[in-house]
Each structure stands twice: as structure tokens, then as C-alpha cells.
N, C-alpha and C positions, 0 to 999 in steps of 0.2 A: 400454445403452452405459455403459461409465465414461471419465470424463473425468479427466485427468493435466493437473496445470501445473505446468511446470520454471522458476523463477525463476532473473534473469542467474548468480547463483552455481554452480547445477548446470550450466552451460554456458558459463564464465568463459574455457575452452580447449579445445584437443585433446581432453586427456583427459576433459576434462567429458563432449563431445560421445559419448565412448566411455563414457563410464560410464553415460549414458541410456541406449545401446543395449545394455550389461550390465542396468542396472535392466529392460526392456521385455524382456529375455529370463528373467528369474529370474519374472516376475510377470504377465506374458502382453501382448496385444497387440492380440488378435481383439477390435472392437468397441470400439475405444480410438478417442477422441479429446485428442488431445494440443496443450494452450496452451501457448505460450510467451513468455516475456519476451525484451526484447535481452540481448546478451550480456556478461554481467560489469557492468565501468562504463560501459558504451555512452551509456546514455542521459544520465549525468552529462556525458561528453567534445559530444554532440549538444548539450546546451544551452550549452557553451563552444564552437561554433562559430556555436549563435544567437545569442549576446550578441556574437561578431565581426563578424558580419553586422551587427549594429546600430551597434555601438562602438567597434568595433577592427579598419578594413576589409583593414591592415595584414597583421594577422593571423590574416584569415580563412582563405586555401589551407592555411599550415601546419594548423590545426586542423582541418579539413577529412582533411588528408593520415595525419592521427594514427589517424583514424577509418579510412580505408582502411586503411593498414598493418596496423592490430591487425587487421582481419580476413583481409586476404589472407594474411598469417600463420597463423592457423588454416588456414584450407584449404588451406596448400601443406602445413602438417604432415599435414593427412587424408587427400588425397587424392595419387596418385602423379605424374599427371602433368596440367601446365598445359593440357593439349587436356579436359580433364574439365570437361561441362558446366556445371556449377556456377561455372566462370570467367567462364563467357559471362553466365550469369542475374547475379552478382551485379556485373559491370561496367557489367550494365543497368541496376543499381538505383541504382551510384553515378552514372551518365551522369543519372538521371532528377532524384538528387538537384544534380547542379551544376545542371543547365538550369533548375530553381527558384528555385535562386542568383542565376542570369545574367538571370533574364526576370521573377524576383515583383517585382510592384506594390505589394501591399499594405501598408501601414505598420503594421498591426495584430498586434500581440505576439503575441497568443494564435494567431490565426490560422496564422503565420506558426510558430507553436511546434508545431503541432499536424503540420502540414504535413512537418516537418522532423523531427521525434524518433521518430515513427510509423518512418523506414528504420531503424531500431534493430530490431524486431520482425520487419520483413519479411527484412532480412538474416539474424536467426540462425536463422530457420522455412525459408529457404530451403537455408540449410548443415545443415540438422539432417535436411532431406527429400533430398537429395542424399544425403549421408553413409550413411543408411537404405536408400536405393537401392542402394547399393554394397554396402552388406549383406546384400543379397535380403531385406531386408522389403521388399516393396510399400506404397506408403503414397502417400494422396491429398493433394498440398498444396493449402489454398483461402486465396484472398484473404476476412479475416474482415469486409473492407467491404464486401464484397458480401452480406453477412447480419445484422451489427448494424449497423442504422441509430436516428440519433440524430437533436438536433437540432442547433444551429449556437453552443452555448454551448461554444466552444473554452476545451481543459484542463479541462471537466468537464461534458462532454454529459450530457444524459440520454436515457437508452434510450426506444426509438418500440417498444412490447411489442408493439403487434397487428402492425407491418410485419415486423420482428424472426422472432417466433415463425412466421410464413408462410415468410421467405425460410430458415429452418433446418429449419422441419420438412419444405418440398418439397428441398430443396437440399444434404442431407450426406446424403451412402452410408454405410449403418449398420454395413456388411460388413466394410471395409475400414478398415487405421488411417490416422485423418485427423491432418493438421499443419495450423495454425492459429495466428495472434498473438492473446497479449494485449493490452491496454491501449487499442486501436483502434478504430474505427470507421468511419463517414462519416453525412454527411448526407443530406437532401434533392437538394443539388447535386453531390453524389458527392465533397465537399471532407473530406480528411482529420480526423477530432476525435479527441480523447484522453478516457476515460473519469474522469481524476481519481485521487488517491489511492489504492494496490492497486488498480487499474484493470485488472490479467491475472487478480488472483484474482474481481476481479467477472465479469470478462470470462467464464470457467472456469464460474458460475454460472449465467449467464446462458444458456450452451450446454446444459449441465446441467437446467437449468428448462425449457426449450424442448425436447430432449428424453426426459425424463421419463425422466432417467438412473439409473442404479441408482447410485451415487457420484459422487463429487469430489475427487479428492486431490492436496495440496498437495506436492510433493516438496522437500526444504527441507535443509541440512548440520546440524540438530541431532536428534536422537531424536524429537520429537513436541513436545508443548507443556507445560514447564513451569510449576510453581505460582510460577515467581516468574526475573528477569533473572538467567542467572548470572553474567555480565560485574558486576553489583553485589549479590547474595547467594550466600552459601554454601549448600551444601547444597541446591541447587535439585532440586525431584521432577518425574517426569515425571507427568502427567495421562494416564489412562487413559482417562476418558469425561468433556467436558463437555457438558451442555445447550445447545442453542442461545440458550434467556432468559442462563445464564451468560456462554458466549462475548461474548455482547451487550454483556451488563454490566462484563465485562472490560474489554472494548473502549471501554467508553463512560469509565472511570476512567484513560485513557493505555495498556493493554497492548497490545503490539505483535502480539496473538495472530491473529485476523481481522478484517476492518473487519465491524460493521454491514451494508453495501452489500452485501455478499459473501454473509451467511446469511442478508438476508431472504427471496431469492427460491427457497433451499434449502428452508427452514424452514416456507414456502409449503406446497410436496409432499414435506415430511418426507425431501428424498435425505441420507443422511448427506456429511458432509464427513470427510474423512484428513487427518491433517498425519504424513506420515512422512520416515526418513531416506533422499537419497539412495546414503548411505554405507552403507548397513543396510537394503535394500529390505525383507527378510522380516522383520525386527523390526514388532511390532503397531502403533507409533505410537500417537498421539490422535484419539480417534473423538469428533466433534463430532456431536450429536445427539438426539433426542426419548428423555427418560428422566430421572435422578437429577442432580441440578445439576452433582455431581462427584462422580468416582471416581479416586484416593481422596480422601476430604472433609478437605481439610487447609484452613490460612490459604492466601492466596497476594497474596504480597506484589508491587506493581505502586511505581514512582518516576519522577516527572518532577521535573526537574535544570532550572534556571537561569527558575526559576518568580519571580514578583513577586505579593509581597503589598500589595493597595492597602486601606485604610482609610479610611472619609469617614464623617466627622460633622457635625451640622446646625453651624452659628456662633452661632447663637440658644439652643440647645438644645431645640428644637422637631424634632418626632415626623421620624424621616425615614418616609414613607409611600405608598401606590400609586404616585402620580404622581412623588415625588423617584424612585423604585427605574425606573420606564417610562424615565425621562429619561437612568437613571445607563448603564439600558442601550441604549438606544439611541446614547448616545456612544460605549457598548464597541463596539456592532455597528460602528458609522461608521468608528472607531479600528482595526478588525480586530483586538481582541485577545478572542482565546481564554478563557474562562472556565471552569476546573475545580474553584471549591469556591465558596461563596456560604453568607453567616452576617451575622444582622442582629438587631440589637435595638434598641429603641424612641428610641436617636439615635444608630446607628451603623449601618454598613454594609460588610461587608467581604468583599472576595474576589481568589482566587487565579488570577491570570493571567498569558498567556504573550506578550510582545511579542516575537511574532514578526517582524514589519516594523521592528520602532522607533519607533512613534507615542508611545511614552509621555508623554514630555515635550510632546506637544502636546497630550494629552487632559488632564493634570494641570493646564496653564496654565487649560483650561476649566472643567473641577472645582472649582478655587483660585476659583471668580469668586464661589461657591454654597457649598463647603461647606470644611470643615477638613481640608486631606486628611495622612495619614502614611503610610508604604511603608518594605517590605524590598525591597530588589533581592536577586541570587542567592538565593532559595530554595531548597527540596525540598521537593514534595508527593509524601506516601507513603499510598498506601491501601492497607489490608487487608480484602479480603474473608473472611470467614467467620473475625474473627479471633479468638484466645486470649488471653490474660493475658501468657502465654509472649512471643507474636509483638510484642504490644504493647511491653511492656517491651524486646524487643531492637533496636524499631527507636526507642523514644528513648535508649538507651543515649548517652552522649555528645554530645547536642544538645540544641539550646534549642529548646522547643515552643514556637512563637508563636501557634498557634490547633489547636486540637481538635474535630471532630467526631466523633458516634459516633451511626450506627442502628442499626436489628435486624443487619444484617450485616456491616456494612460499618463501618470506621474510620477517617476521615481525619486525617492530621497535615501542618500545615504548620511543619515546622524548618529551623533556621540549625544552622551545627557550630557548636559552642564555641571549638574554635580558629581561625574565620574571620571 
């Protein structure tokens, strides 16, 4: 089997919806299982109607109604007329979503998040299976809770592999094209969970690894995956082949390319992974996979924007050692801030992180008790893998380096602009 996932962008509309079924006709069908995301910004508008439900009770029906509209919009432009069944199934899905509205108890975020942002997935797998019908493709749709089961760590379950792998290998027809969500799950108690960050493209894998697919592929609005952002470099190249150890590494230095999560259980039984264009079905895209780190073997430049550089020195000047670094980190874990570059020397310590939450100022107050601390706010950390002299030199063109690292592959710069 190969497996396909349409992220909300290939299905943001109408025309999305038809361009799938252009893609699935250019590139075949038999023995396809297709994941899918919610639709477009769905899942953004779902957590502004969880944060009404908590916050703003006011303004909960509206946001609520915002969610309806954009969809029954689509399907009144798909489909001809409002007796098509697809009216009935998705009124079911918003009736099931008020009456959670009307009758949840639980006071628990996550919970309560999981429960709710999950009809984003189920609505656009069900207008995508309709739509297909009307097309005379035949196509199986399955609720994906009924086969990835996790545990009850809501917004970022983890997969139950031996229950999992049974309920997919006795339970999908290999025959026929199945429809399926990303990002979903359920538990033990059959209570809605969310997989976490790229949680359709794990999701995608996870089907894939279970059965012992011949592919994976990511359908996506740009070419394949390039050596670098081109929203902020020029000249961005497309990657022809990377290795899964690469993708990794990519992955692991901020590139938006595939999470971690996603190739290990690929990487597992060597299924290759696709990142191809929806735009451009028969163009080759990026074949992630067992072989040459990269084809072709250029730099590939990766940047995280609105980065903070902290600094901590002993007061004494005594050795900062094991036990200060166990301590320093353990307040980042507590603090929730992200760590992407780490450099120390025998009374200093310094690294590049992402306050995400906003704790700063209360981890700094702690620090300030122990050691000397000094900080850039706004940053940019830019890494080059596999870099040149060339690459180097263009990406400090104009900025102040404030710290430098350099290994066999890899170069890290933490800069400020000059004019900021």
C-alpha cells in the first residue's frame, strides 16, 4: 500500500478538494490510504472557540458559527444539492460537537482541547469521502480512533504499538482507497487525544509502519524540500534525496522539513518518505531515505528568528561545573524554555533559547541569586549544515556575531543585525 497525507493547505477550499481528486487521478489510487488534516485554518478557528469556552462565554456561538459557515460553504460549492448526504453526516458532527459544549464537565485544558479540535479532522475526511463518492471513486472512510490507540497524555499521546499494530493490521481493506484523519487518536476509554506537533504526518507513519507500506508521501504547495527557507534566502534548491540520519538532523537544528516522530518508525523498515507538490503531482519531489546524506550535497541553510541569548558566569569566578550546568538545566526544563545551542567554558556558560511562554524574567530572577547573568533578547540562530566558506561568509554579511560555533558539519551563528 502507499500512503498519502494532504495537509489543511491542499484542502483550504472547493478547489482544493478537486485538486486532490486531480492529484489521485494523475498518480493512481488502487491500495492508497489517504491521511488527512482539518481544513485550511480550522484548527486555528477550533482553539478560538476553546479558549471562548473558557474565557469568553460571550463569544462562544459566534466562534462556533464561524467554524460551521466555512464549512457548509465548501460543500454547498461541491456538491449540487442540500438533500446530499454529506449534509446529514456533517450536521452530525456539528450536533455532536455542541452537545460537548452543552454537557462537558471537565475543567481540564488538554482534555477538553483534545476532545474538540479532533472535529477539524473528522469534518474534512468526511467531505473529502463524500466528494470522492460523487466521483465514482469508491473509497472506505474509517474513524482513525478505532486503530491508533494511545494513552490519556492529552495534546501529545503516545502510541500503544502492540494494540495499534493489531487493530490496523486485522482492520483496513488493502483493496480499496481508504480515508482516514490525521493528528487523532483515542485512549483506553475511547476519550479523544491529539498526537502532538505534525501529529497527521506521524499519524501517516504510523499507518505506514503498521502496514508495511511500500511509501509515504507528504503532498505539500511547494516542490519538495529545499536546502534552505525561501521566505528568507534566495536562491533556495530543491533536495533530490535526503537520508533519514539527515532529515533528522535537519529537524533537530529548527528545519521545518519532518519532525523526528514522523521518520523514526519509517526508518525502522526503511519505507521511503515523498514530500511532493500538490501543484505539480508528476514532478519527482524529495525522496527521503536509506542512502547519501544528500542529493545534491550543497550547504543548507536553516534560521530561528526571535531567539535569546543567555549568559551566566560564576560571581566568584570559580569553575562553573557538573553540578552548576545539572541545576542551570533543570531550571530551563522547569522554565519551559527550548534550548538550541549550548557553549561553556571554565566560568561561563552560555546558550541560545526560545521563550516561548514568557518565563524569562522569572527564571533570570533565579539565576541572578547564583550567578552573573547577561542576555540578548531578539536574536537569530542560523545553522549551516554541510557548510562552505561561501555560505559562511553570506550569512554574516551585515550582522554582529555574538557567538560561533563550528563542527565537522555543521556551523552555528548566533547574530544581531547591525542596524537593530
Amino acid at each position: 500500500m502507499r500512503v498519502f497525507k494532504f495537509g489543511g493547505a491542499s484542502i483550504k477550499d472547493a478547489n482544493g478538494v478537486r485538486n486532490v481528486y486531480d492529484v489521485l487521478q494523475k498518480v493512481g489510487y488502487d491500495d492508497v490510504l489517504i491521511i488527512v488534516s482539518a481544513m485550511g485554518k480550522t484548527t486555528n478557528a477550533i482553539e478560538v472557540v476553546i479558549k471562548d469556552y473558557f474565557d469568553q462565554a460571550k463569544s462562544l456561538q459566534a466562534s462556533v458559527q464561524e467554524v460551521k459557515k466555512y464549512h457548509y460553504e465548501i460543500i454547498m460549492d461541491l456538491f449540487d444539492t442540500e438533500n446530499h448526504p454529506v449534509f446529514k453526516q456533517v450536521n452530525h458532527l456539528f450536533g455532536e460537537l455542541d452537545h460537548f459544549l452543552n454537557h462537558n464537565k471537565s475543567p481540564n485544558y488538554s482534555f477538553v482541547y483534545d476532545q474538540m479540535v479532533s472535529y477539524g479532522e473528522l469534518l474534512s475526511s468526511t467531505i473529502l469521502s463524500h466528494y470522492f463518492t460523487s466521483q465514482n471513486i469508491q473509497n472506505n472512510w474509517i474513524d482513525v480512533r478505532n486503530f491508533i490507540k494511545t494513552d490519556s497524555n492529552y495534546r501529545d499521546a503516545s502510541v500503544n504499538w502492540e494494540v495499534t499494530q493489531k487493530n490496523i493490521s486485522n482492520g483496513i481493506q488493502k483493496k480499496v482507497l481508504n480515508i482516514t484523519q490525521g493528528f487523532i487518536g483515542s485512549d483506553e476509554n475511547n476519550f479523544t487525544t491529539t498526537l502532538g506537533r505534525e501529529g497527521s504526518d506521524y499519524s501517516a507513519a504510523i499507518f505506514a509502519y503498521c502496514l508495511n507500506a511500500e511509501s509515504v508521501t507528504i503532498w505539500k504547495d511547494v516542490p519538495g524540500v529545499m536546502n534552505a527557507d525561501p521566505r528568507y534566502f534566495e536562491n533556495a534548491t530543491l533536495l533530490n534525496h535526503i537520508s533519514y540520519r539527515e532529515a533528522i538532523e535537519l529537524a533537530f537544528y529548527g528545519a521545518t522539513v519532518i519532525h523526528p516522530k514522523t521518520l523514526q518508525p519509517l526508518q525502522r523498515k526503511e519505507i521511503p518518505l515523498l514530500v511532493k507538490s500538490f501543484i505539480n503531482p508528476v514532478l519527482p519531489g524529495t525522496t527521503v531515505s536509506k542512502g547519501a546524506d544528500l542529493e545534491p550535497l550543497l550547504p543548507c541553510f536553516i534560521v530561528k528568528r526571535d531567539q535569546l541569548l543567555l549568559s551566566l558566569s560564576s560571581i566568584d569566578f570559580s569553575f562553573i561545573m557538573e553540578e552548576n550546568i545539572s541545576e542551570i538545566f533543570k531550571l530551563l526544563h522547569e522554565f519551559k524554555m527550548k534550548v538550541s545551542l549550548i557553549q561553556n567554558s571554565a566560568i561561563s556558560f552560555s546558550v541560545c533559547i526560545e521563550d516561548k511562554y514568557g518565563n524569562f524574567d522569572a527564571l533570570k530572577a533565579i539565576l541572578s541569586k547564583k550567578f552573573k547573568v547577561s542576555y540578548n533578547e531578539n536574536v537569530s540562530l542560523y545553522t549551516i549544515r554541510h557548510f562552505d566558506e561561501k555560505a559562511k561568509t553570506e550569512i554574516e554579511k551585515n550582522k554582529s556575531v555574538l557567538l560561533k560555533q563550528i563542527s565537522r558539519e555543521t556551523l552555528q551563528l548566533v547574530t544581531k543585525e547591525m542596524n537593530s
